[in-house]
N, C-alpha and C positions, 0 to 999 in steps of 0.2 A: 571479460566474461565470454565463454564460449559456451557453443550450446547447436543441436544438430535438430534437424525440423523432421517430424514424423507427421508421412503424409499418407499414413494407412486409409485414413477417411476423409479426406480430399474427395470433393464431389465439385461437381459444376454448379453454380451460380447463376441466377440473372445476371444481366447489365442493368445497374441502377444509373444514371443520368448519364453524363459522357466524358472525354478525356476534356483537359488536364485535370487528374483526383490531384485535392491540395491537402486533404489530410488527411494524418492518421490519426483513429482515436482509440484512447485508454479508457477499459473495462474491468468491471471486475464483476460475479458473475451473482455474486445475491446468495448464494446457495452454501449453506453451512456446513453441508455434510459430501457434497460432490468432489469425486477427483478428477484429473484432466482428464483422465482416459474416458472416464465416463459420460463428459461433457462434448467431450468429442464424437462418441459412441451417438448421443443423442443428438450433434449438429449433423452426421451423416445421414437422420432416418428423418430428420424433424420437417413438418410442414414451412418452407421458407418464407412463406405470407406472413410471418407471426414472427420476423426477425432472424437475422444471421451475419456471423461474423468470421474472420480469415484463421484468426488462429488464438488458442486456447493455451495458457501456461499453467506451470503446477506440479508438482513431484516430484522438481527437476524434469521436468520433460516442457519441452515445446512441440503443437500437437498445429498440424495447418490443413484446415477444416473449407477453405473456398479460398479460389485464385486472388490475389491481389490486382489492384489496377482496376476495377471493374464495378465502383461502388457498391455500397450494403445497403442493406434495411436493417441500419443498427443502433440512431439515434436519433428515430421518432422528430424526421423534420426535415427540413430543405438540404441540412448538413448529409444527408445520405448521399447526396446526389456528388459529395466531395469528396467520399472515404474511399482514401488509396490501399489500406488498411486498417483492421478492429481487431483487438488486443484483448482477452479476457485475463483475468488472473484469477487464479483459485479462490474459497475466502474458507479453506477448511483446515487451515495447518491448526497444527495443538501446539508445536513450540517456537519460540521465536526462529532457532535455528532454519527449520522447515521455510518459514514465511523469509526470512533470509538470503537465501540461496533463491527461493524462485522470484523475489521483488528483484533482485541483480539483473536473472535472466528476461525478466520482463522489463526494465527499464530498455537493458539492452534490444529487445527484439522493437519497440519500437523507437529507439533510435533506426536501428539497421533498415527498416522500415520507411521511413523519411527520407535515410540517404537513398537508397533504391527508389526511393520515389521522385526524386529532385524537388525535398520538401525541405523548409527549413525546419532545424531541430530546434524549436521554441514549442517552452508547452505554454496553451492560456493566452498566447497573445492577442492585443487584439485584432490582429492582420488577421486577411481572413487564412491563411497558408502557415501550417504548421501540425505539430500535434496534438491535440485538444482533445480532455478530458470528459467526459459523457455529462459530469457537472456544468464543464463550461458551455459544450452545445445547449443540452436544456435552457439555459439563460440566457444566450444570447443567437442561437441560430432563430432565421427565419420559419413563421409556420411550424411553429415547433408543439410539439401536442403529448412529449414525455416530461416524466417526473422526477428521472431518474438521475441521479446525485453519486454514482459513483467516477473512480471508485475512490473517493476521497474517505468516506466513514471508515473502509475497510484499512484503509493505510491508516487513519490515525489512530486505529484498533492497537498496529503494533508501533505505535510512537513516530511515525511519518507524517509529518504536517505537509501543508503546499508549499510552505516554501522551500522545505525540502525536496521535495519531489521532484520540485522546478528545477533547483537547482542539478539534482541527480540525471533528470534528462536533458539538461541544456550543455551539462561540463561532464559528464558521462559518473557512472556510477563507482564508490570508491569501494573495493574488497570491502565487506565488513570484519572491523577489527577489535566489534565490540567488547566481546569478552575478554583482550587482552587488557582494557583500561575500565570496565566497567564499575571495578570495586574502588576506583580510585575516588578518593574524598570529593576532587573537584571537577570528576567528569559531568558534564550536563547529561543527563537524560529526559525525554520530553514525556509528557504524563501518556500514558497506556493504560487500555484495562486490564490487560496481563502482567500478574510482577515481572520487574525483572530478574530482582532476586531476593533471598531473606536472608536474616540474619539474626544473630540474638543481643541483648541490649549486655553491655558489659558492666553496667552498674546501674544505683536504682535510676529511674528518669522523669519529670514535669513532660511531658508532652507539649509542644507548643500549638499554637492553633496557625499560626504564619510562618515563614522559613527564617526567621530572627529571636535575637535572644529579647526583645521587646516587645513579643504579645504574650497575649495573657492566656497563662497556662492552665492546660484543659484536664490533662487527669496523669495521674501517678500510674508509672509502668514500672514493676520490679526489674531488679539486676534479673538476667537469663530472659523476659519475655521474648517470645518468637516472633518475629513482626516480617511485613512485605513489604517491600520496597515500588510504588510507583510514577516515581519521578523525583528527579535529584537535582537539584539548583543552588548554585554557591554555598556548598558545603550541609547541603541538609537536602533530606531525604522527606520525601511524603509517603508516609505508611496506613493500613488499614484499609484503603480502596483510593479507587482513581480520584473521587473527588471527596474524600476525607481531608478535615483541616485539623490535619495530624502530622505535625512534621519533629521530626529529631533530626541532631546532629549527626552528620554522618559517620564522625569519628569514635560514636560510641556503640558501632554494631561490629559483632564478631564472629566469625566459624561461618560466613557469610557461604549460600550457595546459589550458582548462577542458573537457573531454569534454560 
């Protein structure tokens, strides 16, 4: 994954604690409707008392907002006095594609980040040296006096669990190739609040309430219903919403379309 740093709004920093910074940490920004540019826009004017960080992803753009190397005021605790780098990621895409393309470049940037840092690329570990998630500081850094949880909720928004993530920044991140296999019967997909895609029921169908032909079936869906698809597990799909316990066969949707 490549990707080129726009440092329109690059401003100088405090020094937060001293050298050796051991980590870098992963953010994501809270904000629903913000784009990079505009987050960036706002880390150039914004009072730095109140928090800041290195650099901001999103739109495909990587946007570098304060020098590396130099600690932050970025997660509310001892762990500031360690950040060699802070990583934002948008939380405003509408389609997977969007959130796609810039999870890539954001795993990537704080990989690339660690190695410039002579940091190891483990995220969450328990060493105190690596990349660590705003989650994981809240929990375990010293003195710590935030609440704040990302950007875990926002990744498993679009079907990114931790261990994925883990695995994405430790073995680096794989092109996504989702859409070439996504329709396929036995791909896995992880539950998301966003479909992945719908489809129409090819014949009439029981609904099942678990992803087996052994629970007890919850309601009649005609041949042609329109239904969504939120996560798909050994050949059956969960429709209706992220935590409906509504699953069909996956082999009986048709004219499927991929969001």
């Amino acid at each position: 994954m490549t990707y080129t740093e726009d440092t329109t709004y690059l401003r100088q920093t405090p020094q937060v604690g001293v050298a050796p910074y051991r980590q870098v940490h992963a953010h994501s920004t809270g904000n629903p409707t913000s784009k990079a540019s505009g987050e960036a826009i706002y880390m150039s004017n914004k009072d730095l008392s109140s928090g800041f960080y290195t650099h901001v992803v999103g739109n495909g753009k990587v946007y570098q907002t304060a020098y590396v190397g130099q600690g932050a005021w970025d997660v509310g605790g001892e762990w500031n006095n360690e950040t060699y780098g802070a990583v934002e990621l948008i939380e405003s895409h509408q389609t997977y594609e969007e959130f796609r393309r810039d999870y890539e470049i954001y795993v990537q940037v704080l990989r690339d980040l660690a190695t410039q840092g002579g940091i190891p690329i483990t995220l969450d570990s328990n060493s105190l040296e690596g990349i660590k998630t705003h989650y994981y500081c809240t929990n375990n850094q010293p003195n710590n006096y935030s609440d704040h949880v990302d950007p875990y909720p926002y990744l498993a928004k679009w079907g990114i669990t931790k261990e994925q993530f883990k695995k994405d920044i430790e073995q680096g991140v794989t092109s996504n190739t989702t859409e070439v296999d996504i329709l396929n019967t036995y791909t896995e997909l992880a539950n998301r609040e966003r479909p992945y895609y719908r489809g129409f029921l090819s014949l009439d169908y029981q609904v099942e309430t678990e992803p087996n032909e052994g629970s007890k079936d919850k309601e009649f869906l005609p041949r042609g219903t329109e239904v969504y698809v939120y996560e798909k597990k050994g050949g059956w799909s969960r429709i209706g919403s992220p935590t409906a316990q509504q699953w069909i066969e996956d082999d009986y949707l048709v004219d499927c379309f991929i969001f």
